[in-house]
C-alpha positions in Angstrom: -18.9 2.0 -0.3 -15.3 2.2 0.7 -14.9 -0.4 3.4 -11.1 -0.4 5.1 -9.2 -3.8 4.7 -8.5 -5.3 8.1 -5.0 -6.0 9.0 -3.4 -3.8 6.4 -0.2 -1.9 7.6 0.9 1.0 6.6 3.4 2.2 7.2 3.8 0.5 11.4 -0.4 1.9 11.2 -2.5 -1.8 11.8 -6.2 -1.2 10.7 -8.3 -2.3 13.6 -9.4 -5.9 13.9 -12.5 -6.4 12.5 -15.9 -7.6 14.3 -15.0 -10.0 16.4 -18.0 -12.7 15.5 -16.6 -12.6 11.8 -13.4 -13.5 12.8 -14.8 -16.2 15.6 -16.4 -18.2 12.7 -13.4 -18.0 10.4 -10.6 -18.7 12.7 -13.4 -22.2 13.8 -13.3 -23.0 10.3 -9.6 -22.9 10.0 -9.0 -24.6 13.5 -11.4 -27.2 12.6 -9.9 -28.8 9.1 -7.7 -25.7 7.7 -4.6 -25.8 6.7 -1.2 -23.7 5.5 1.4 -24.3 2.7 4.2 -22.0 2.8 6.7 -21.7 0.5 9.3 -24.1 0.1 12.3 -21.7 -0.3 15.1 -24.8 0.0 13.4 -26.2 -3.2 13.0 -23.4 -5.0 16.7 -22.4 -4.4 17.1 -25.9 -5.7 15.0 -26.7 -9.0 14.8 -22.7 -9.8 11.4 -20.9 -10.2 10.5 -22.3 -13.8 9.9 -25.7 -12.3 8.3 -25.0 -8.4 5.8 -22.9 -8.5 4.4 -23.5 -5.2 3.4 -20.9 -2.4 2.0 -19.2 0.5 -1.6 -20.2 0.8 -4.3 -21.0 3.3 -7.2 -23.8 2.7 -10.2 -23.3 4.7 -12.9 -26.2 4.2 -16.2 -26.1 3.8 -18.5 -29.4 4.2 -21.4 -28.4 1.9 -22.4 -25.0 0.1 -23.9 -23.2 2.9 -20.7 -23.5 4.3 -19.0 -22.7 1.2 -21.0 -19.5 0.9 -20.7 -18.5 4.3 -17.1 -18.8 4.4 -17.2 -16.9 1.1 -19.2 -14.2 2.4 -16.5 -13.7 5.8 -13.8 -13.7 4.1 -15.0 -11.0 1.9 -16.3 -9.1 5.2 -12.7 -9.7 6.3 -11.1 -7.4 3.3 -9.6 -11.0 2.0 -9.8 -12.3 -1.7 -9.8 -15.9 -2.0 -9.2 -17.9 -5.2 -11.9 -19.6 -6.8 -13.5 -22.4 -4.7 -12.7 -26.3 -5.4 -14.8 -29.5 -5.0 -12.3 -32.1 -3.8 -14.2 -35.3 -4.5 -11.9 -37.9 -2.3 -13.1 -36.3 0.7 -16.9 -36.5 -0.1 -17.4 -33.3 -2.0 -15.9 -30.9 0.4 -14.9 -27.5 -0.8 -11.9 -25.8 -0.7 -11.6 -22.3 -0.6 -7.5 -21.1 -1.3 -6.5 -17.9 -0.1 -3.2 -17.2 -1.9 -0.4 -14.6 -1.3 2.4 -13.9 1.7 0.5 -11.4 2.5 -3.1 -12.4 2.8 -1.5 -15.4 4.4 0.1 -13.9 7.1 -2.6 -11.7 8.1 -5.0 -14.6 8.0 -2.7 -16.3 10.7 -2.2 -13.1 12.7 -6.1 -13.3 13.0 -6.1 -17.0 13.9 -3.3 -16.6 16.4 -5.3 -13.4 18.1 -8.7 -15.2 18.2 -8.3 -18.9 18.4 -6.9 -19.0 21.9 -9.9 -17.1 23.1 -12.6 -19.2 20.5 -10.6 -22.7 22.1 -10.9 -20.8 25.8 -15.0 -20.1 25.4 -15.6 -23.5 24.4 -14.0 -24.8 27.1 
């Protein structure tokens, strides 16, 4: 099965948006403890790419593994590839799930820019 990757361009061409309850329950994730790190390009210029290494990804978190396999299972709904899931034990166990890349990263923050004000508006 050949599924189309959400987001993509091509070209100007955006691939439509994909089903709107996916993309609810990921953008609530990522308003409700996600974060961004974006690339640092001052200190890269700086130290030179052998010695930072750091860049564009997105950290959703999950509390426990339902949650770690839901978001796991969205995300791959989504057409995104995350990187391989985390345990960070000073915050109780939770899981992180990276998603790495300018790419993935921007088009993850297209979505939460295009859904969150209407997830923040319906719980209001």
């Amino acid at each position: 099965m050949n599924r189309e990757t959400p987001y993509d361009t091509e070209e100007g061409k955006q691939a439509p948006t994909p089903p709107p309850p996916a993309v609810l329950e990921l953008v609530a994730f990522f308003l409700r403890n996600g974060y961004v790190r974006r690339h640092n390009f001052a200190r890269y210029a700086a130290v030179g790419c052998m010695k930072y290494k750091k860049g564009y990804e997105v950290r959703l978190v999950a509390n426990d593994d339902a949650e770690l396999a839901r978001i796991l299972l969205l995300l791959k709904d989504s057409g995104f590839k995350s990187g391989r899931p985390y345990r960070n034990r000073k915050t109780g166990g939770q899981y992180r799930v990276p998603i790495y890349g300018r790419e993935q990263v921007a088009r993850f923050l297209r979505i939460v820019e295009e859904w969150g004000e209407r997830l923040v508006a319906e719980r209001n």
